[in-house]
N, C-alpha and C positions, 0 to 999 in steps of 0.2 A: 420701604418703610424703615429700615433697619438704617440706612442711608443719610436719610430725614433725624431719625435721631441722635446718631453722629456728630450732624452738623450742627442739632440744635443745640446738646450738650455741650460743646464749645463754644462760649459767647465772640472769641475773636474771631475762629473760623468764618460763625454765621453772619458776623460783622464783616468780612473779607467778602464772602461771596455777595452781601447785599450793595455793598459798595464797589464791585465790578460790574453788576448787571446794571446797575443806574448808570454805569460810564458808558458801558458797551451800549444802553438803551437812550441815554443821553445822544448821542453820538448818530442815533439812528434817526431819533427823532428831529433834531435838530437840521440833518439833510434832508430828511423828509417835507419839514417846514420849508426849509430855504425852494426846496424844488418845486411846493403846491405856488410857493408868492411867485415864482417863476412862472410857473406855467400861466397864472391868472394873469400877469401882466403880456405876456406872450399872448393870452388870448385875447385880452381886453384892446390890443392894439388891431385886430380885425374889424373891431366892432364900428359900424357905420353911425355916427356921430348922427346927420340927418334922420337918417331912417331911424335911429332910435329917436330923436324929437319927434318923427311923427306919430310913433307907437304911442308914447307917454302921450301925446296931444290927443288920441284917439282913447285913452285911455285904458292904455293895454292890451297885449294884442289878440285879448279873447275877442274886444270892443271893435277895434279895428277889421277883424276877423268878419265880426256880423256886418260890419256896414259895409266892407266890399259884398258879402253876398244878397245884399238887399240890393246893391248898388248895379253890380254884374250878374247875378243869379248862380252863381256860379260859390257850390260850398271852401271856405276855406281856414283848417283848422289853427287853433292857435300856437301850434308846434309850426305851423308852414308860413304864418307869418313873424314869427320870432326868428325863426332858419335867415329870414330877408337883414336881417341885423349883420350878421357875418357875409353873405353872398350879394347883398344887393336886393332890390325888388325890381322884378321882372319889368321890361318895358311896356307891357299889355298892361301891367297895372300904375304904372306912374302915374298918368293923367289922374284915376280914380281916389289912388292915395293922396295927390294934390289935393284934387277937389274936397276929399272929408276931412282931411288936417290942417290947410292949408299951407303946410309947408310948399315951397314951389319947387318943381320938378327939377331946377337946376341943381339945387342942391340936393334933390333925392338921387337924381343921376345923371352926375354931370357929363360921364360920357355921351350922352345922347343929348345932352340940351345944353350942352357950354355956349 
């Protein structure tokens, strides 16, 4: 406390210290910015262009979710077809995803149907 009032009894001091911590926290900030635009675009180049048109076409992948399990029986949550964004949608499901979005299986995955 005694510290605190030191600093604040001096107006240049407290003027010194409040203008190095905005450099020093400037400085953090700023790399921190530049590294989240980084990483988003580092992730967003993962992301499967088709398989996202079908998610939106089904309208989101809670939607798309329910109609593969009405479709196969088979539960699947909307975290495990969001995951298919980045990894691909499994080849058991291609056909089924065609069938409800109509997106066509070549471009869902063209490894398997070029």
């Amino acid at each position: 406390a005694a510290v605190l009032l030191y600093i604040f009894s001096y107006p240049w001091l407290f003027s010194c210290l409040v203008t190095a911590c905005f450099q020093v926290l400037g400085k953090f900030y700023f790399t921190i910015l530049a590294m989240s635009r980084l990483i988003c675009y580092i992730a967003a180049m993962g992301i499967n262009k088709a398989v996202s048109r079908a998610i939106d076409a089904a309208s989101g992948p809670t939607a798309l979710g329910m109609a593969l399990e009405a479709a196969i029986g088979e539960p699947f949550s909307r975290q495990r077809v969001s995951a298919w964004r980045r990894a691909g949608i499994p080849a058991e499901y291609v056909r089924a995803v065609e069938a409800i979005t109509g997106v066509p299986r070549a471009e869902l995955a063209p490894e398997l149907y070029a």
